[in-house]
C-alpha positions as CSV (number, residue, x, y, z in Angstrom):
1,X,28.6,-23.2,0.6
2,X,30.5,-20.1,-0.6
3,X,31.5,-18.3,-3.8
4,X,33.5,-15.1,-4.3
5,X,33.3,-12.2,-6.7
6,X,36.7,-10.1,-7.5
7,X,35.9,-6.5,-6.3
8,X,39.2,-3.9,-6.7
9,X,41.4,-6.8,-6.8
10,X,40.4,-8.1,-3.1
11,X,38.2,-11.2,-2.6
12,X,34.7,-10.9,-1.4
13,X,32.7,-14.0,-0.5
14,X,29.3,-14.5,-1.0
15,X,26.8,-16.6,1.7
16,X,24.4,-17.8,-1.1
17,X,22.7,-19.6,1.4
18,X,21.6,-16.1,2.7
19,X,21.9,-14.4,-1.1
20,X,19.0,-16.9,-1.9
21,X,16.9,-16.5,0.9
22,X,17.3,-12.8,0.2
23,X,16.3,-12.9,-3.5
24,X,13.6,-14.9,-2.4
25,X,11.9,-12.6,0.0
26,X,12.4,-9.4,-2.3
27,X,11.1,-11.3,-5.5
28,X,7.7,-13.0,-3.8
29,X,7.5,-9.5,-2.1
30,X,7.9,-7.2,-5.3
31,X,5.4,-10.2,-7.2
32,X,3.0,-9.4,-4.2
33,X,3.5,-5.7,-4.5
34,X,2.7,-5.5,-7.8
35,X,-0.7,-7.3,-7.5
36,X,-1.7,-5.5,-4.3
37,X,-1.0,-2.0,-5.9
38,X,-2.5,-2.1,-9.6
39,X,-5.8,-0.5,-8.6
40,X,-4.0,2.4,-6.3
41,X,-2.2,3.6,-8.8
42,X,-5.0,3.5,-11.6
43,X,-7.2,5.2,-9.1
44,X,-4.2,8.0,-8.2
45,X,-2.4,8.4,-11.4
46,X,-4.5,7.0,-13.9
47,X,-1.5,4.5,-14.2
48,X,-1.6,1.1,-13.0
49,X,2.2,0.5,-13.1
50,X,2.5,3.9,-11.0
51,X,3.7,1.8,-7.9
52,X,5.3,-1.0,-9.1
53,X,7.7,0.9,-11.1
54,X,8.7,2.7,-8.2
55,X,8.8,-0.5,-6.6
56,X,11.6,-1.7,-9.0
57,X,13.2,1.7,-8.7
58,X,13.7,1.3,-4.6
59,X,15.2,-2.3,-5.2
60,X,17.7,-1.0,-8.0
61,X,18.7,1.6,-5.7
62,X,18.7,-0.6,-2.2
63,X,21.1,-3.1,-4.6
64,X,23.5,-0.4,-5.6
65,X,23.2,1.0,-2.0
66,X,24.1,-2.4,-0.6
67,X,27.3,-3.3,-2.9
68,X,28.3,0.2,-1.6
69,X,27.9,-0.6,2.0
70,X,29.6,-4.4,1.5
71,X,32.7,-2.8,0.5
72,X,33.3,-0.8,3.8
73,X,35.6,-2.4,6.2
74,X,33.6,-3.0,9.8
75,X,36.5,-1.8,11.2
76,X,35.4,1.8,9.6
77,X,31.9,1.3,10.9
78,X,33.3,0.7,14.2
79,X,34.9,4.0,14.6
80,X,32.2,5.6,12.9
81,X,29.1,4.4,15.5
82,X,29.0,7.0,18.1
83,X,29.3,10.0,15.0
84,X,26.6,8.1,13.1
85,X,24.1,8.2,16.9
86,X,24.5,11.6,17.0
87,X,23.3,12.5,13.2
88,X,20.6,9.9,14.0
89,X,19.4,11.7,16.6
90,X,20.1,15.1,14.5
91,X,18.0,13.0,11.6
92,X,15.2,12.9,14.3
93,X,15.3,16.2,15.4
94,X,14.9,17.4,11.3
95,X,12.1,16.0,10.7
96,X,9.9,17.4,13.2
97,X,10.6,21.1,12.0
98,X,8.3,22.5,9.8
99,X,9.0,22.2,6.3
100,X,11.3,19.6,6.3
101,X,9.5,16.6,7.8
102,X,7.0,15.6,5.2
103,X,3.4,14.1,7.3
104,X,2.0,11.3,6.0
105,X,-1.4,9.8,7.7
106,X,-1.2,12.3,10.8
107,X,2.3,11.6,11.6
108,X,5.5,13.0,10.7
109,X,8.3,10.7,9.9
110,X,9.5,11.7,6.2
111,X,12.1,13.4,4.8
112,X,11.5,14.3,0.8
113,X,14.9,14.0,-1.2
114,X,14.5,13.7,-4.7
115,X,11.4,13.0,-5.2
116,X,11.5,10.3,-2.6
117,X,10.6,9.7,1.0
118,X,12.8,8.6,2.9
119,X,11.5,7.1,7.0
120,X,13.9,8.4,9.3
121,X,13.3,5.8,11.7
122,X,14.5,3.4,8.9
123,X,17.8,4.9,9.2
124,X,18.4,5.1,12.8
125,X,17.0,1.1,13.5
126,X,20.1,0.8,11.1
127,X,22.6,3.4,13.1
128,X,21.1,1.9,16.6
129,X,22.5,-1.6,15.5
130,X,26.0,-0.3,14.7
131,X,26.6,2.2,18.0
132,X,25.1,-0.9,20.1
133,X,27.8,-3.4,18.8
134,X,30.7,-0.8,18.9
135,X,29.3,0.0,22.2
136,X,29.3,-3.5,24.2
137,X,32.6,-4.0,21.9
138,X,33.8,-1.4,23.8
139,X,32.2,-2.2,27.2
140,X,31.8,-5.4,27.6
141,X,32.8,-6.2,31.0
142,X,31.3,-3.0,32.3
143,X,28.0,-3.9,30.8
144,X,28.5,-7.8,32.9
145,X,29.7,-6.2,36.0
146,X,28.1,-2.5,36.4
147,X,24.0,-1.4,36.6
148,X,25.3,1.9,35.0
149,X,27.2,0.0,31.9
150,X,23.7,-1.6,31.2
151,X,21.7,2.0,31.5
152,X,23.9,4.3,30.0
153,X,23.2,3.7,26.4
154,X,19.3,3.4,26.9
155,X,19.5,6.9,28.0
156,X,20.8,7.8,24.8
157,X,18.2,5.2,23.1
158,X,15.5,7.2,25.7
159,X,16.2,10.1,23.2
160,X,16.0,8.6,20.6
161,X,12.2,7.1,21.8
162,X,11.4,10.2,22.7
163,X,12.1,12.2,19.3
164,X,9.9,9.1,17.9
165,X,7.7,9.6,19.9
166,X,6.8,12.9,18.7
167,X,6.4,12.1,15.4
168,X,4.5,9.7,16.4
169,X,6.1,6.6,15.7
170,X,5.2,3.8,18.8
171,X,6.4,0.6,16.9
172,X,10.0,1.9,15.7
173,X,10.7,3.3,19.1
174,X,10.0,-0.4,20.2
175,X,12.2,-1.8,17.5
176,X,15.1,0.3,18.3
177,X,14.5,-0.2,22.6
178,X,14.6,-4.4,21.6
179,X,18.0,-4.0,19.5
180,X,19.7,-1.9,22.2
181,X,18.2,-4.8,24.7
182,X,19.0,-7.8,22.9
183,X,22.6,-6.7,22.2
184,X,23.3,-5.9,25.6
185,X,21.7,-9.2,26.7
186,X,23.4,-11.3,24.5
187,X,26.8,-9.5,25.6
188,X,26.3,-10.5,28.7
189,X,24.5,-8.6,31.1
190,X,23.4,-10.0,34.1
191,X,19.6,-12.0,33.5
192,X,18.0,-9.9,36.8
193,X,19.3,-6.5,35.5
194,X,18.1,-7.6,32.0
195,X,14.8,-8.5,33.3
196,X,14.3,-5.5,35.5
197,X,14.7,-3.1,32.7
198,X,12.3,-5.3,30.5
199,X,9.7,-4.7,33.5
200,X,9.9,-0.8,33.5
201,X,10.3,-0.8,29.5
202,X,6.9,-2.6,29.8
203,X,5.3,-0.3,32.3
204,X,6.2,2.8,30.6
205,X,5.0,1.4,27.6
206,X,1.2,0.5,28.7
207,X,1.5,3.6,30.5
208,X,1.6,5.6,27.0
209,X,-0.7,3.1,25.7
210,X,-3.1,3.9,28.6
211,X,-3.1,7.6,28.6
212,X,-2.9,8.2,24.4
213,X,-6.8,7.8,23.0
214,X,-5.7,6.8,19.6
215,X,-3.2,3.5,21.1
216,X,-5.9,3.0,23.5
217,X,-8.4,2.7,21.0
218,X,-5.8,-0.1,18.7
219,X,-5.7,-1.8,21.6
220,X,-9.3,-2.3,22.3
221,X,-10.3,-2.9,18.7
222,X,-7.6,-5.6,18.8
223,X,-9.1,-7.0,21.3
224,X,-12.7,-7.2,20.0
225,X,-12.3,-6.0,16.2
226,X,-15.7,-7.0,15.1
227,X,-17.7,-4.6,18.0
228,X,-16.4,-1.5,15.5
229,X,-16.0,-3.3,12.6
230,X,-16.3,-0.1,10.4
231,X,-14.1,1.8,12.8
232,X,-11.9,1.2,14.6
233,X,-11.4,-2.2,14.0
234,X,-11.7,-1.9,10.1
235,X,-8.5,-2.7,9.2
236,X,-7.9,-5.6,11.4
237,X,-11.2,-7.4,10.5
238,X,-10.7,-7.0,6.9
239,X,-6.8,-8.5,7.4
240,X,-8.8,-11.6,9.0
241,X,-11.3,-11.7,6.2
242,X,-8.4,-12.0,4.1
243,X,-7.1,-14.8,6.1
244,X,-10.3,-17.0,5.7
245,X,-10.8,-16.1,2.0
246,X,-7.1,-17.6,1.5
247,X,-7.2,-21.0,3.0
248,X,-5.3,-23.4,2.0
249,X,-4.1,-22.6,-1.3
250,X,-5.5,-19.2,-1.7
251,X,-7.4,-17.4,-4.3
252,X,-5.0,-17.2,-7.0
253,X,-2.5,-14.3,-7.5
254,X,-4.3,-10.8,-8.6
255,X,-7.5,-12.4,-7.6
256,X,-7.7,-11.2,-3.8
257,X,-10.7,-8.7,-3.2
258,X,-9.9,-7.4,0.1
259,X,-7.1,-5.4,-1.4
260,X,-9.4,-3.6,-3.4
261,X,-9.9,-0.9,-1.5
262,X,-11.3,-2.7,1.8
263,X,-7.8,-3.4,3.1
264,X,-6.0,-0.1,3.7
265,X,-2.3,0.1,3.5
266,X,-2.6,-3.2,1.4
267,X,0.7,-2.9,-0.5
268,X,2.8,-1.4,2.7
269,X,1.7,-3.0,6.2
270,X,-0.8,-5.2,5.8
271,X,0.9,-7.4,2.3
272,X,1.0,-10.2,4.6
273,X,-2.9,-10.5,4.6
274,X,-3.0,-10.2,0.6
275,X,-0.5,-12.8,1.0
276,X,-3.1,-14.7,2.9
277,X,-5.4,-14.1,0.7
278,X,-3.9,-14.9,-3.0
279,X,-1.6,-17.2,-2.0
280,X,-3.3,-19.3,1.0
281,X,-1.9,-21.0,4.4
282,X,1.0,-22.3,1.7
283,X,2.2,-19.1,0.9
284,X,2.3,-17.9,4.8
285,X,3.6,-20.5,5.7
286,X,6.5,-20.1,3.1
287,X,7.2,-16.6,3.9
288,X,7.3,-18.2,7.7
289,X,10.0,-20.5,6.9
290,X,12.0,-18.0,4.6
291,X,12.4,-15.7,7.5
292,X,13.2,-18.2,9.9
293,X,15.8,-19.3,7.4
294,X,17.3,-15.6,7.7
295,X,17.4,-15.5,11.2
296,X,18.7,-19.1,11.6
297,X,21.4,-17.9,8.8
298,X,22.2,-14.6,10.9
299,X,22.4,-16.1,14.1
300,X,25.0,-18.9,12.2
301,X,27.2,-15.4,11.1
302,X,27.2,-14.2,14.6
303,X,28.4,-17.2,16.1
304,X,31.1,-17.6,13.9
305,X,32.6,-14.3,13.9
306,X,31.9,-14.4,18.0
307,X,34.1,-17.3,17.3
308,X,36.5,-15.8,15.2
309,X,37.0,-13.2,18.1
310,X,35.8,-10.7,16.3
311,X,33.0,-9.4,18.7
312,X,32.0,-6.0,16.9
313,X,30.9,-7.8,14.1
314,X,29.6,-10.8,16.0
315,X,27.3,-8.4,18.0
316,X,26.6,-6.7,14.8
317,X,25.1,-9.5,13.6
318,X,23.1,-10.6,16.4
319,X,21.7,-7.2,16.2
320,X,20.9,-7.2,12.6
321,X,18.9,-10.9,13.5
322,X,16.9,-9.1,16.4
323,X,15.8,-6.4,14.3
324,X,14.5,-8.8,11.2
325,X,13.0,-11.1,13.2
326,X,11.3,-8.6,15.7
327,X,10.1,-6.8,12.9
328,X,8.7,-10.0,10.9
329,X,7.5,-10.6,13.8
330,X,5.1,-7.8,15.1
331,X,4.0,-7.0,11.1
332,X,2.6,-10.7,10.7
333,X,1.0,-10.7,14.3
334,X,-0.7,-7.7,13.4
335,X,-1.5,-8.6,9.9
336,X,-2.7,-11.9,12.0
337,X,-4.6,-10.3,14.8
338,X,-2.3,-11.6,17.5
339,X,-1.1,-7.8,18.1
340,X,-2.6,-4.9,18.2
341,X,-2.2,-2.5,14.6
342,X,1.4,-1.0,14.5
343,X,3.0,0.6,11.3
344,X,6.2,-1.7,10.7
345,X,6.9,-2.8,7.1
346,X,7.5,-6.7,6.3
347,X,11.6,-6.4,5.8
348,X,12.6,-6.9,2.0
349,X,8.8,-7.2,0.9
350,X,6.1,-4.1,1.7
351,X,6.2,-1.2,-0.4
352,X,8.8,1.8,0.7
353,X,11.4,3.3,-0.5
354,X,13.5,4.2,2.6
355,X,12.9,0.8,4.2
356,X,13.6,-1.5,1.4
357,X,17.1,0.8,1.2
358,X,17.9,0.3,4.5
359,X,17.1,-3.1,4.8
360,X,19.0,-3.9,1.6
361,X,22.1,-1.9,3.3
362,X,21.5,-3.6,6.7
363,X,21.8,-7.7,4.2
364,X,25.0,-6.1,2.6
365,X,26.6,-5.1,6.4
366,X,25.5,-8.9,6.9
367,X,27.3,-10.4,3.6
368,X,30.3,-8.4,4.8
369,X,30.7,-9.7,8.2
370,X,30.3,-12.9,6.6
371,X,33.1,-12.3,3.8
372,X,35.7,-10.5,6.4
373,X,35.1,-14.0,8.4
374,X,35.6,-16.2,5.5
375,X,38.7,-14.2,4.7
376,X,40.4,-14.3,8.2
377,X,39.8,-18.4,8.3
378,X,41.9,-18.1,5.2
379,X,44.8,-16.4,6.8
380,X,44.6,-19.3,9.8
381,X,46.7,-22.2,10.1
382,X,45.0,-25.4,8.2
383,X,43.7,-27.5,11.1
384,X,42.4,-24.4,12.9
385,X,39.9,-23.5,11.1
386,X,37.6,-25.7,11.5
387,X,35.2,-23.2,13.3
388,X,34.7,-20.9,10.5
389,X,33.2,-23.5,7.9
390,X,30.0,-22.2,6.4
């Protein structure tokens, strides 16, 4: 199921298979952003519409962002992978010097340009996605065949966690550590090596759970949320109260209470649970399926362009799935109580400009790989093609 648009006389084609599911997630999230938010910005700007507005604004700009980005050849963003690492990692770097990084909540992850805020972490999960395809591209068999082809990247991601880190920012540096991971495994690499990096990943994690009060703390109101209920395991009991207020078919849009001021970071992290609340199990369980849907349809791209021989946007594409899903992932287990609290935005729904940007850039490098297939299965043989239907 395809169409095309005419864009400076070249053909792009559309997946609107994956264009729907899209549309779907950013218009149930922006619906859901606009009822979670009304109060906040009455209560900080005396205007109601304070954050839905900018709401709107971030989507306008992550479309206009995102035609940009589907016009630009892979093969550009190819070559361009190991330059774009290093003004990552320059990005990171930034926004810990004082001045420039804008702290938010105790932590330092912003950079202000015009008026906005933009998450740096946002831009390097995209960056980290790109360098890791061009990279097992590049390196394939090394990464089958050497312990050093596998490690040599994740030093480079090791920075990266570490720069994190600082800010501190636990869950991206966990986000970026599963993209580099999956890429490599899925290239490849050799199940034992795979596993015995996932072990020390591990380790090292708890370890900075173990020895930093505040993570240690998430962890233990996760655990029992209701022994601090007005503490430490505030937000997490409120997120469950949303949950049982919602049942099965909710309490009717704009009518949730938990989001009035009980619920903090209603309209960024924790939309899920307003979800729960307004719109009921139904509603989860449609945002469930509509990112399953998305994966399923990423997962389809990668395979075909794997098939197509074209592995740097094949890997791309796997990459782009590992980060949606992960993400989806941890923010509903948290917003559900089966993890403990991290800071990770719902893709294409919570509030933010930077991530909605990036994420609507990171759909558009996914509608290109998908067009660049379509249009090599054009240039094959009839009869050989068969591979490349969507």
């Amino acid at each position: 199921m395809n169409d095309k648009f005419i864009i400076q006389k070249k053909s792009f084609h559309v997946d609107l298979y994956l264009l729907l599911i899209c549309t779907s997630l950013l218009i149930i999230g922006y619906v859901m952003v606009v009822s979670a938010s009304l109060h906040l910005g009455e209560k900080a700007t005396n205007n109601s519409m304070y954050y839905p507005i900018r709401q709107f604004i971030h989507i306008v700009v992550g479309i206009i962002v995102a035609f940009g980005i589907a016009l630009v050849p892979l093969k550009i963003w190819e070559k361009l992978g190991s330059w774009m690492f290093i003004a990552g990692l320059a990005l990171l770097v930034f926004v810990l010097i004082p001045g420039i990084g804008v702290k938010v909540n105790g932590s330092i992850r912003w950079i202000g340009l015009g008026g906005f805020r933009v998450q740096v972490s946002e831009i390097v999960k995209f960056i980290s996605v790109v360098y890791m395809a061009g990279y097992v591209t590049r390196h394939q068999e090394h990464v089958r065949e050497s312990t050093y082809g596998l490690v040599k990247p994740l030093l480079l991601f090791s920075v990266a966690c570490l720069l994190l880190l600082l800010e501190p920012d636990f869950g991206s540096s966990i986000v970026i550590l599963t993209i580099a991971m999956g890429v490599m495994y899925l290239s490849g690499a050799r199940l034992w090596q795979f596993l015995t990096l996932i072990a020390i990943i591990a380790i090292l994690a708890m370890l900075l759970v173990y020895f930093s009060p505040y993570r240690w703390a998430r962890v233990t109101a996760f655990i029992n949320p209701w022994a601090d209920a007005q503490d430490t395991g505030f937000q997490l009991v409120h997120a469950l109260i949303s949950f049982g207020r919602g049942e099965l078919f909710g309490v009717g849009l704009g009518s949730g209470i938990q989001k009035l001021f009980y619920l903090p970071e209603a309209h960024t992290d924790f939309l899920f649970s307003v979800i729960a609340e307004e719109l009921g199990l139904l509603g989860v369980l449609i945002i469930i399926c509509l990112f399953t849907l998305l994966l399923c349809r990423t997962f389809a791209i990668a395979s075909k362009a794997e098939q197509a021989g074209e592995k740097f946007s094949a890997f791309v594409a796997y990459g782009l799935g590992i980060w949606f899903g992960f993400q989806a992932f941890i923010n509903m287990g948290v917003n559900m109580g089966i993890l403990p609290t991290k800071g990770l935005t719902l893709p294409l729904m919570s509030y933010g400009g930077g991530s909605m940007v990036i994420m609507c850039a990171a759909m558009a490098l996914l509608f290109r790989i998908h067009s660049e297939i379509i249009e090599k299965q054009k240039s094959v043989p009839s009869g050989r093609s068969e591979w490349i239907n969507a």
